[in-house]
Biopython code that builds the backbone (N, CA, C, O; Angstrom):
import numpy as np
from Bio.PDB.StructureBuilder import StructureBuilder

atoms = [
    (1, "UNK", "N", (97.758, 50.722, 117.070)),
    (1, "UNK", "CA", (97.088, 51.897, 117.568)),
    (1, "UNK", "C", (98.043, 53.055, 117.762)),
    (1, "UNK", "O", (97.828, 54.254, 117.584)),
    (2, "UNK", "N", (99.149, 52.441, 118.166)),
    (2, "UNK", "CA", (100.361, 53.820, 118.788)),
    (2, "UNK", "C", (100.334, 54.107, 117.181)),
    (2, "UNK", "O", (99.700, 55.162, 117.164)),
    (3, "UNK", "N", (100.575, 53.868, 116.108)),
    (3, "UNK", "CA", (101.088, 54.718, 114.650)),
    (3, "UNK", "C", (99.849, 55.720, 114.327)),
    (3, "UNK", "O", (100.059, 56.932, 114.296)),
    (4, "UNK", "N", (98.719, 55.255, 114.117)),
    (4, "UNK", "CA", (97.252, 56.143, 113.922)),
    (4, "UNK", "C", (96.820, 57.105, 115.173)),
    (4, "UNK", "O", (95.767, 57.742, 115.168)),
    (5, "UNK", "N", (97.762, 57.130, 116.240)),
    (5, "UNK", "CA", (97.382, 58.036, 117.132)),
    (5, "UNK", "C", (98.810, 59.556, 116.515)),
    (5, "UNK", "O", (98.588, 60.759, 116.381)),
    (6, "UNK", "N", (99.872, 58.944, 116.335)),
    (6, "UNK", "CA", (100.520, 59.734, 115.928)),
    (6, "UNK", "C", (100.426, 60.404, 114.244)),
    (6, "UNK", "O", (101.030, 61.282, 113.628)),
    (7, "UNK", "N", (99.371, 59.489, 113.955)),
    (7, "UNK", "CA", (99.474, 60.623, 112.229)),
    (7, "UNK", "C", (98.106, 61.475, 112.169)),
    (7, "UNK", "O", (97.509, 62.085, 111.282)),
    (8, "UNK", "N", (97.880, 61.200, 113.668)),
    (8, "UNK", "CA", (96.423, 61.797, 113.435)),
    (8, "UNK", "C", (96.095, 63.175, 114.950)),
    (8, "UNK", "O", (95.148, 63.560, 115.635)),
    (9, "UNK", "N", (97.597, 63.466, 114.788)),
    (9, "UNK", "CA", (97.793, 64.635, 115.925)),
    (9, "UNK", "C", (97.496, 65.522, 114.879)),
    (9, "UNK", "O", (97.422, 65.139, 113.711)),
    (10, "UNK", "N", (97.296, 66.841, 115.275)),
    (10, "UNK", "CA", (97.134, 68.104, 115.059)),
    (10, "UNK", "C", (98.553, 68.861, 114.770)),
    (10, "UNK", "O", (99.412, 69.015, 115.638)),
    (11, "UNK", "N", (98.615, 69.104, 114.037)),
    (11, "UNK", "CA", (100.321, 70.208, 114.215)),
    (11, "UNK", "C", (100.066, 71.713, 113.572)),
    (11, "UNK", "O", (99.729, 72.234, 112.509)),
    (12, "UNK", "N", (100.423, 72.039, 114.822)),
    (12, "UNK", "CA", (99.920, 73.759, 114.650)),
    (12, "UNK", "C", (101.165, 74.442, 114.459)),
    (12, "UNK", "O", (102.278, 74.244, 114.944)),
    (13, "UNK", "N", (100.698, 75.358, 113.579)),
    (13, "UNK", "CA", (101.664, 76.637, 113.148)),
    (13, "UNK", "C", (101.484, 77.044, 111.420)),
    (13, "UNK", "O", (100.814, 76.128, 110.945)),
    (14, "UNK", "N", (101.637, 77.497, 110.929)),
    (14, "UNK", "CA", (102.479, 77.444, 109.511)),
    (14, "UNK", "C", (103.521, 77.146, 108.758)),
    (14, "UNK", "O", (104.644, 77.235, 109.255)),
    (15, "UNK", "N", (103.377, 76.793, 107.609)),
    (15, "UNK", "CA", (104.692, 76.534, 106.894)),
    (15, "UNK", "C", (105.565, 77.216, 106.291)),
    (15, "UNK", "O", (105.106, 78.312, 105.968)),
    (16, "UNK", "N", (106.954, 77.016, 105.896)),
    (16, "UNK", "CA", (107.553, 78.097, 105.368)),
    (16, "UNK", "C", (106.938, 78.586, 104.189)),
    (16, "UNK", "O", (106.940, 79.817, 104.166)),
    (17, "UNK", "N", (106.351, 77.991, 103.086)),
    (17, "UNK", "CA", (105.446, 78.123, 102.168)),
    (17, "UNK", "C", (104.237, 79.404, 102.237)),
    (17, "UNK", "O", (104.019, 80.326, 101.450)),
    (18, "UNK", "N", (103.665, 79.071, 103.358)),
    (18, "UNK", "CA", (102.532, 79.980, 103.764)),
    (18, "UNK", "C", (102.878, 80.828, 104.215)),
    (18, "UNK", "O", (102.137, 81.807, 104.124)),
    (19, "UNK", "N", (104.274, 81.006, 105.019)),
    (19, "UNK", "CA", (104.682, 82.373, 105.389)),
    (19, "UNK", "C", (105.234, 83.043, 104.077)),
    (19, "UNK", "O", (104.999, 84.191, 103.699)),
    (20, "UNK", "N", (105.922, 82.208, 103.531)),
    (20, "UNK", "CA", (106.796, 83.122, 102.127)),
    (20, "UNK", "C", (105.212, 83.947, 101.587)),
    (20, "UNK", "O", (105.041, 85.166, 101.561)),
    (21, "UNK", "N", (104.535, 83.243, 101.326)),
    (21, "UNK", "CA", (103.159, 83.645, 100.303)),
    (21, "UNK", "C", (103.006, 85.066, 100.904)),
    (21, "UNK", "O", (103.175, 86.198, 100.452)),
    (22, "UNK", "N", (102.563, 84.484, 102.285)),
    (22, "UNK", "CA", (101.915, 86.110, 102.934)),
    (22, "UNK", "C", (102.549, 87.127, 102.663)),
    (22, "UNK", "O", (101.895, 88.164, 102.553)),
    (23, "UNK", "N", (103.765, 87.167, 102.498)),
    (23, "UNK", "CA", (105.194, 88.244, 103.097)),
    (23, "UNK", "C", (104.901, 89.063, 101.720)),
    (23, "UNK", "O", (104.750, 90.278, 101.595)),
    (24, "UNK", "N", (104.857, 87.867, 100.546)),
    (24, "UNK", "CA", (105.230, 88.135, 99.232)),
    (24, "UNK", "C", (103.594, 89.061, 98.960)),
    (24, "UNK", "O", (103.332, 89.987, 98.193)),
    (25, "UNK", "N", (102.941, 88.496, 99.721)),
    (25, "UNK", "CA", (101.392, 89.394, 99.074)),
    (25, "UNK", "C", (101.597, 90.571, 99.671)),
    (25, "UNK", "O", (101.467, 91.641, 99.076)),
    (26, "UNK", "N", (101.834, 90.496, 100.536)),
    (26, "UNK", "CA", (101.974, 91.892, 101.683)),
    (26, "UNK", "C", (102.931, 92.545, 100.840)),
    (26, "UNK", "O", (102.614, 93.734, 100.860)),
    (27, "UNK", "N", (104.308, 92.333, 99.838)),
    (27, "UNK", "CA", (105.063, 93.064, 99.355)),
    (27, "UNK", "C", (104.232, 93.650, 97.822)),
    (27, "UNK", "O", (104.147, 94.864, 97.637)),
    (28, "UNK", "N", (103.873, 93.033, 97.182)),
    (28, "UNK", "CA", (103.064, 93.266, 96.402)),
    (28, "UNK", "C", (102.182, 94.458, 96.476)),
    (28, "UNK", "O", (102.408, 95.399, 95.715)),
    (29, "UNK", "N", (100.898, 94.522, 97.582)),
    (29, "UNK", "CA", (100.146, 95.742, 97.999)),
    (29, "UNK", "C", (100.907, 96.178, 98.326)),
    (29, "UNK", "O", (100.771, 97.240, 97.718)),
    (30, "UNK", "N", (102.166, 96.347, 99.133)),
    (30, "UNK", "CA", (102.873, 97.553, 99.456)),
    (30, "UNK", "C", (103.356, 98.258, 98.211)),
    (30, "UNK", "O", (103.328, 99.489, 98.192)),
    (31, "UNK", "N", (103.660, 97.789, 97.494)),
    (31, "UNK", "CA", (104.053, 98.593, 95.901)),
    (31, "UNK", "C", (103.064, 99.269, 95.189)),
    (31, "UNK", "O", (103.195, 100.397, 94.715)),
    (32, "UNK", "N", (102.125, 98.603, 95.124)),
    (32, "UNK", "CA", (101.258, 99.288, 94.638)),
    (32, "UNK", "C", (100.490, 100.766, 95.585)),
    (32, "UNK", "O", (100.236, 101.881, 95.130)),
    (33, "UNK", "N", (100.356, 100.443, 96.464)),
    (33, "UNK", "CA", (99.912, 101.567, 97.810)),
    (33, "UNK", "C", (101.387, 102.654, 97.637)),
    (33, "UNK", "O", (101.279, 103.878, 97.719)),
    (34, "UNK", "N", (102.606, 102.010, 97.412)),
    (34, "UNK", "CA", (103.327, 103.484, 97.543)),
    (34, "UNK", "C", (103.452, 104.144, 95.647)),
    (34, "UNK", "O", (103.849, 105.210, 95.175)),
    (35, "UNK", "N", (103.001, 103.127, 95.149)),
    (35, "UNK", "CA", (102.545, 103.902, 93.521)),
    (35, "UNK", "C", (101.473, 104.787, 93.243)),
    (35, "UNK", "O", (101.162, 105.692, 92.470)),
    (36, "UNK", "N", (100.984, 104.050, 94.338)),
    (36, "UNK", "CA", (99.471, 105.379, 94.020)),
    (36, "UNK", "C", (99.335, 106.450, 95.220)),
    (36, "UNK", "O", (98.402, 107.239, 95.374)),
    (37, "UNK", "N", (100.379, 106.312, 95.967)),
    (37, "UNK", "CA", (100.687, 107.253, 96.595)),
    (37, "UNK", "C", (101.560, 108.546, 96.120)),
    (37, "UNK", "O", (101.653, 109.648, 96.660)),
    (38, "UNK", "N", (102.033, 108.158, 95.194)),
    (38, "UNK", "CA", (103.147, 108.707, 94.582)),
    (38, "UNK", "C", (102.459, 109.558, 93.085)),
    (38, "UNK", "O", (102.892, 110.589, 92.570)),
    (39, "UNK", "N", (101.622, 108.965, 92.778)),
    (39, "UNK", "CA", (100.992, 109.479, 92.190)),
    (39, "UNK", "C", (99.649, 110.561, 92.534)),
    (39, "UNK", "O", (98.650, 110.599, 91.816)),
    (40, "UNK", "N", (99.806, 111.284, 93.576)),
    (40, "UNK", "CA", (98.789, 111.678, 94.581)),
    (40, "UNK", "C", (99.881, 112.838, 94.557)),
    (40, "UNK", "O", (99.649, 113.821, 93.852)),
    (41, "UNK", "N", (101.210, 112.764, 95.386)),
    (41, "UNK", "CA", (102.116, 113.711, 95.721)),
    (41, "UNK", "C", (102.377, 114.089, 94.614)),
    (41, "UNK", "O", (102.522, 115.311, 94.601)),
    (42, "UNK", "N", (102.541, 113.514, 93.431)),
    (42, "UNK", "CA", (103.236, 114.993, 92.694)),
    (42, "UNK", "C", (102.306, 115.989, 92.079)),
    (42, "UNK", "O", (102.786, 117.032, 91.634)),
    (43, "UNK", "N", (101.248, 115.805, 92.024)),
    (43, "UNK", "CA", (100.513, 116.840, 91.821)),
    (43, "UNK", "C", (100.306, 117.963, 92.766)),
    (43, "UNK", "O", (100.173, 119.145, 92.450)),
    (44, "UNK", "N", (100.292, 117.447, 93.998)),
    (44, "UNK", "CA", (100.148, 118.152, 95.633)),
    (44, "UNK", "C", (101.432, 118.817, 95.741)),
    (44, "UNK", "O", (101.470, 119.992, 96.106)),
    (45, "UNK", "N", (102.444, 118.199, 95.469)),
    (45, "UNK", "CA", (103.950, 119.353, 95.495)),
    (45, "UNK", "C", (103.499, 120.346, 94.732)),
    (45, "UNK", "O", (103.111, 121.417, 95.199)),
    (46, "UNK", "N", (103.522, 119.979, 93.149)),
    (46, "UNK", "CA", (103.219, 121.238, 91.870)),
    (46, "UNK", "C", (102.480, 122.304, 92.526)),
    (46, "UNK", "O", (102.768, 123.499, 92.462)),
    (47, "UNK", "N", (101.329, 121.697, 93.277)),
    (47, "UNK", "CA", (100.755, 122.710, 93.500)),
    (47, "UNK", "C", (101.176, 123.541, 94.755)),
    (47, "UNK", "O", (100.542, 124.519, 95.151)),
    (48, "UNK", "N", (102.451, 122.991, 95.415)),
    (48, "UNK", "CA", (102.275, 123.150, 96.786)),
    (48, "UNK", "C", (103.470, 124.444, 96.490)),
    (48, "UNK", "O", (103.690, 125.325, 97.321)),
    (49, "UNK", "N", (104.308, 124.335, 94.881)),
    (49, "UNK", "CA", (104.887, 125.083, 94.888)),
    (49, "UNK", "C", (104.885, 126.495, 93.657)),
    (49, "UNK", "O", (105.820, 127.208, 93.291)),
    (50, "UNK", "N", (103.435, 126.496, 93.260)),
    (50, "UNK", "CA", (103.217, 126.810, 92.787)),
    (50, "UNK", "C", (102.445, 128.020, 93.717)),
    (50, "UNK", "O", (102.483, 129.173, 93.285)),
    (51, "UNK", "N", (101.777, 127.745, 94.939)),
    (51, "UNK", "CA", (101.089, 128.580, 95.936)),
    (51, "UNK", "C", (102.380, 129.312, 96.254)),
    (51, "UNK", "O", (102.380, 130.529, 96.073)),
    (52, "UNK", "N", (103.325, 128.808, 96.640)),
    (52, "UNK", "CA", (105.173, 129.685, 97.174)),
    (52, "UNK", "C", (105.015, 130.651, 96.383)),
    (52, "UNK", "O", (104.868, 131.841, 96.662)),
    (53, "UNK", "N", (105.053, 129.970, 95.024)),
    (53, "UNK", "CA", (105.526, 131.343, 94.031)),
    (53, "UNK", "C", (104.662, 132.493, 94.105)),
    (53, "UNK", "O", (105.088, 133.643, 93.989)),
    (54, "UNK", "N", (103.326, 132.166, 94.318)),
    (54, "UNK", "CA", (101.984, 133.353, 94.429)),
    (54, "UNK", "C", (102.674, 134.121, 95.964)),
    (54, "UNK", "O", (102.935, 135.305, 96.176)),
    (55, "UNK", "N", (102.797, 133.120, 96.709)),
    (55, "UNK", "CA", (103.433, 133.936, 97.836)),
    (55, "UNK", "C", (104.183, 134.502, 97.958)),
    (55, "UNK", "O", (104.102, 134.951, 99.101)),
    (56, "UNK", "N", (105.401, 135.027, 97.265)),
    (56, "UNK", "CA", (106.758, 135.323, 96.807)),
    (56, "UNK", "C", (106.276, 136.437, 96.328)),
    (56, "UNK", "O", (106.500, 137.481, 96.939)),
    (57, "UNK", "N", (105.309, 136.443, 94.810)),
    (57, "UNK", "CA", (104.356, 137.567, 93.941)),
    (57, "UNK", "C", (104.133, 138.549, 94.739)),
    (57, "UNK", "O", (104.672, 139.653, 94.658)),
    (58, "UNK", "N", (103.036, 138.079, 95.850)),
    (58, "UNK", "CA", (102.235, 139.051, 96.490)),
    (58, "UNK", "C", (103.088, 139.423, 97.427)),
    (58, "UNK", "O", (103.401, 140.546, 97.032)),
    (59, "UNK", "N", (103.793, 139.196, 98.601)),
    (59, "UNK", "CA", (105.270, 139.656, 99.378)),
    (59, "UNK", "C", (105.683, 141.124, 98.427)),
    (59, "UNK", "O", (105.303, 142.261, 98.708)),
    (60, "UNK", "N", (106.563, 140.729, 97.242)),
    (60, "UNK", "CA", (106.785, 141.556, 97.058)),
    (60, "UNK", "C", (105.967, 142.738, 96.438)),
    (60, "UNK", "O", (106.491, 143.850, 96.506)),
    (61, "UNK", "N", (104.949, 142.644, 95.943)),
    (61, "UNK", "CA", (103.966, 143.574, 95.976)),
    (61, "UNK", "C", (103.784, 144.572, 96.909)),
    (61, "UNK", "O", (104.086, 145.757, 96.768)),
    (62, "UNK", "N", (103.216, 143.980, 97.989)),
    (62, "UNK", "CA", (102.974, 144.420, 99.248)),
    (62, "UNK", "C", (104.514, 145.388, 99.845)),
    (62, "UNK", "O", (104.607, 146.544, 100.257)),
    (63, "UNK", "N", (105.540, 144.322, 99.656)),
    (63, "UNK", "CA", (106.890, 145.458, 99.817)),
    (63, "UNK", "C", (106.915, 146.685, 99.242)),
    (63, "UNK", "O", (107.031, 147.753, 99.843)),
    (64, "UNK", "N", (106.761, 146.463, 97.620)),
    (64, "UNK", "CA", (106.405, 147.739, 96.375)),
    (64, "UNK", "C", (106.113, 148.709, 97.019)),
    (64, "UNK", "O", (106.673, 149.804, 97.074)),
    (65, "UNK", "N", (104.776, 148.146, 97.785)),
    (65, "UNK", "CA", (103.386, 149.551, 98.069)),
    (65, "UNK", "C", (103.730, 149.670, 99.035)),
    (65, "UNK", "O", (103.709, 150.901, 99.053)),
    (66, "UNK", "N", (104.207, 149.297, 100.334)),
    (66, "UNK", "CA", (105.019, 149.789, 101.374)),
    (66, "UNK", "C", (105.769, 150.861, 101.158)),
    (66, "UNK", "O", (105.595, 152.032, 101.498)),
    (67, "UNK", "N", (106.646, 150.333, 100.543)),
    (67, "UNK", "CA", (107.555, 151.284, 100.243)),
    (67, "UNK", "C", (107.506, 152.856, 99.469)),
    (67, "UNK", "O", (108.120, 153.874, 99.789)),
    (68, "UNK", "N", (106.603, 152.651, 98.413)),
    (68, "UNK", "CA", (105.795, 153.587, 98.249)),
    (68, "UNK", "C", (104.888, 155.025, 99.437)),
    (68, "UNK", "O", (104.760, 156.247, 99.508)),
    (69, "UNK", "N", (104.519, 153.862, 100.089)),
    (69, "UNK", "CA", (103.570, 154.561, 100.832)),
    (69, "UNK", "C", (104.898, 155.044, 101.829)),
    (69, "UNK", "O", (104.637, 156.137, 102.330)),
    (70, "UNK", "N", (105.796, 154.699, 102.109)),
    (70, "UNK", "CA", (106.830, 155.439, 103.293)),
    (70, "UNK", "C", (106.991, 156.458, 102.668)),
    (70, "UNK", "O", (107.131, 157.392, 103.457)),
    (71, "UNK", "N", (107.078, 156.959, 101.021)),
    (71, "UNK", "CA", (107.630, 158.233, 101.060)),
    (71, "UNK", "C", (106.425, 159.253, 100.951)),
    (71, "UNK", "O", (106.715, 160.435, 100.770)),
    (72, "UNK", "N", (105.237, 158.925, 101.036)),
    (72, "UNK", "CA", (104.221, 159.755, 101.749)),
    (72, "UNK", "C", (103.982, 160.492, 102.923)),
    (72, "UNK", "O", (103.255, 161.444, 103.207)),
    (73, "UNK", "N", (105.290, 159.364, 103.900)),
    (73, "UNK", "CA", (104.892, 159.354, 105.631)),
    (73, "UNK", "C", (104.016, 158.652, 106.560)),
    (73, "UNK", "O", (103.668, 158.804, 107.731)),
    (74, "UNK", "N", (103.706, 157.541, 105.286)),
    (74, "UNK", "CA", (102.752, 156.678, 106.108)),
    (74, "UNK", "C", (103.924, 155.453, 106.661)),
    (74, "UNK", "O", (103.555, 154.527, 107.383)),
]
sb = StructureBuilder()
sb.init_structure("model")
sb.init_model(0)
sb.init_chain("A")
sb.init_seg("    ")
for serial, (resi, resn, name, xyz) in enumerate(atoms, 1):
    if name == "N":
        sb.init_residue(resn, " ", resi, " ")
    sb.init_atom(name, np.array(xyz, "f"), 0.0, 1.0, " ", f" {name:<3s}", serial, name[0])
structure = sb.get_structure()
């Protein structure tokens, strides 16, 4: 009786096996989540620096006609 009481305990936790797996799946979606993240940002920069340059455009515009307009007296 004492041997069938001991092969027939419960043993809780996980194995190194089942932890490696998880870690390794979890690394997996993480690659992919920062690939398609990455693929998200570079279009969002392009554009993010492409708005600068319009901003830069119109700045100095606005300086142009400023300046202009000072030798009116405005």
């Amino acid at each position: 009786m004492r041997r069938i009481c001991k092969q027939s305990r419960n043993i809780r936790g996980f194995s190194l096996v089942e932890v490696l797996l998880v870690v390794g799946i979890i690394v997996i979606l993480a690659g992919a989540v920062a690939l398609g993240v990455n693929d998200v940002l570079n279009p969002a920069k392009k554009a993010q620096s492409s708005v600068a340059a319009d901003k830069i455009t119109q700045s100095k515009l606005i300086h142009s006609s400023e300046s202009k307009l000072r030798g009116y007296g405005f």
